[in-house]
N, C-alpha and C positions, 0 to 999 in steps of 0.2 A: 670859554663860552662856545657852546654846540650849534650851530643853526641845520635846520632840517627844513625840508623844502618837497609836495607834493603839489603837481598841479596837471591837470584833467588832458589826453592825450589832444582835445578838441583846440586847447590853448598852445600846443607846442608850436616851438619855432616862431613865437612872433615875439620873442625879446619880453615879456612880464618876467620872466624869473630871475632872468639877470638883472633888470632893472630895480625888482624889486632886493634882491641879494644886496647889490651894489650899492642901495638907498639906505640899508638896515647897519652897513658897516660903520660909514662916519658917525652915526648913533652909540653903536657900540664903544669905539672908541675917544671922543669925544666929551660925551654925555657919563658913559657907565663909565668908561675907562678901564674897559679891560685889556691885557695885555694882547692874549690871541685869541683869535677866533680859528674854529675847526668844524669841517662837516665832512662827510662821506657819500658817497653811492655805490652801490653794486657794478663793479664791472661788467656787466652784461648790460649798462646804458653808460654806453659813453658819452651821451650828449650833458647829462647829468655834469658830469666831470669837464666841460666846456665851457658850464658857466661858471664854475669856481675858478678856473685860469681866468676867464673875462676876468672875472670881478678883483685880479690880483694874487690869489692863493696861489699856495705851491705845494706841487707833491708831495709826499712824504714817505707810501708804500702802500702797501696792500694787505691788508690783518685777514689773515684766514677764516674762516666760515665767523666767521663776526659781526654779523647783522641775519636780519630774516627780513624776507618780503612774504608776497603771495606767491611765491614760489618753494617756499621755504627755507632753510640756512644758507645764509651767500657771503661770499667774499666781502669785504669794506675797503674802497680804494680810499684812503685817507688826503686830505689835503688841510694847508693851514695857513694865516695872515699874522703876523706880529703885528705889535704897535708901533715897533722900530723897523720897519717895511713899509709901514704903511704912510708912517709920516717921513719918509724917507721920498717918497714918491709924490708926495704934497710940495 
Protein backbone atom coordinates (compact mmCIF):
# COMPACT_ATOMS: atom_id res chain seq x y z
CA UNK A 1 0.00 0.00 0.00
CA UNK A 2 1.40 3.56 -1.31
CA UNK A 3 0.57 6.52 0.89
CA UNK A 4 1.32 10.08 -0.70
CA UNK A 5 1.07 13.03 1.05
CA UNK A 6 0.82 17.02 -0.33
CA UNK A 7 0.29 19.72 2.11
CA UNK A 8 0.33 23.79 1.50
CA UNK A 9 3.85 25.41 2.55
CA UNK A 10 1.35 27.79 4.95
CA UNK A 11 0.68 24.36 7.06
CA UNK A 12 4.29 23.14 7.44
CA UNK A 13 5.98 22.36 10.69
CA UNK A 14 3.10 22.28 12.91
CA UNK A 15 2.66 18.42 13.10
CA UNK A 16 -0.74 17.78 10.51
CA UNK A 17 1.18 15.44 8.33
CA UNK A 18 2.70 13.37 10.68
CA UNK A 19 -0.22 13.26 12.72
CA UNK A 20 -2.29 12.63 9.99
CA UNK A 21 0.39 9.68 8.50
CA UNK A 22 0.54 8.33 11.88
CA UNK A 23 -3.49 8.13 12.26
CA UNK A 24 -3.82 6.43 8.61
CA UNK A 25 -1.32 3.44 9.59
CA UNK A 26 -3.26 1.57 12.47
CA UNK A 27 -6.10 1.70 9.80
CA UNK A 28 -4.17 0.28 7.23
CA UNK A 29 -2.95 -2.38 9.15
CA UNK A 30 -5.61 -3.36 11.46
CA UNK A 31 -8.70 -2.80 9.36
CA UNK A 32 -7.26 -3.45 5.57
CA UNK A 33 -4.61 -5.55 6.76
CA UNK A 34 -2.08 -4.99 4.56
CA UNK A 35 1.37 -6.25 5.04
CA UNK A 36 3.55 -3.01 4.18
CA UNK A 37 3.06 0.21 3.74
CA UNK A 38 5.51 2.44 1.42
CA UNK A 39 5.83 6.05 0.42
CA UNK A 40 8.70 8.42 -1.04
CA UNK A 41 9.74 12.09 -1.39
CA UNK A 42 12.26 13.83 -3.49
CA UNK A 43 15.41 14.33 -1.88
CA UNK A 44 15.65 17.87 -2.22
CA UNK A 45 12.79 17.90 0.89
CA UNK A 46 14.06 16.30 3.49
CA UNK A 47 11.51 17.34 5.92
CA UNK A 48 9.17 15.08 3.84
CA UNK A 49 11.39 12.04 4.79
CA UNK A 50 11.19 13.17 8.75
CA UNK A 51 7.83 12.26 8.98
CA UNK A 52 8.05 8.87 7.54
CA UNK A 53 10.95 8.16 10.37
CA UNK A 54 8.35 9.98 12.95
CA UNK A 55 5.75 7.78 11.95
CA UNK A 56 7.96 4.35 12.21
CA UNK A 57 9.20 3.76 8.54
CA UNK A 58 12.54 2.76 7.49
CA UNK A 59 14.74 3.61 4.82
CA UNK A 60 15.28 1.70 2.05
CA UNK A 61 17.22 3.70 -0.75
CA UNK A 62 16.98 6.04 -3.40
CA UNK A 63 15.41 5.02 -7.00
CA UNK A 64 16.99 7.16 -9.57
CA UNK A 65 15.11 9.88 -11.49
CA UNK A 66 11.86 7.94 -10.38
CA UNK A 67 9.17 10.34 -9.69
CA UNK A 68 8.38 13.99 -11.11
CA UNK A 69 7.46 16.99 -9.32
CA UNK A 70 7.05 20.72 -10.67
CA UNK A 71 10.45 20.60 -11.04
CA UNK A 72 10.50 17.86 -13.14
CA UNK A 73 12.24 14.02 -13.07
CA UNK A 74 13.56 13.68 -9.44
CA UNK A 75 15.10 11.18 -7.42
CA UNK A 76 12.63 8.87 -4.98
CA UNK A 77 14.00 8.46 -1.54
CA UNK A 78 12.10 5.22 -0.67
CA UNK A 79 10.97 4.36 2.79
CA UNK A 80 8.63 1.39 4.28
CA UNK A 81 6.67 -0.16 7.57
CA UNK A 82 5.89 -3.88 7.81
CA UNK A 83 3.22 -5.44 9.67
CA UNK A 84 5.75 -7.37 11.57
CA UNK A 85 7.34 -3.90 12.71
CA UNK A 86 4.77 -2.40 13.32
CA UNK A 87 3.10 -4.84 15.80
CA UNK A 88 6.25 -5.49 16.85
CA UNK A 89 6.42 -2.06 18.44
CA UNK A 90 2.73 -2.31 19.77
Amino acid sequence: MHIGYCIGSKWWNKGITSEAFSGIIPYLFDEVKVNRIESQHDPNNPNSGKVMIKCGMKYEGTLRQADFSNKGIVDASMYSLLASEYYATK
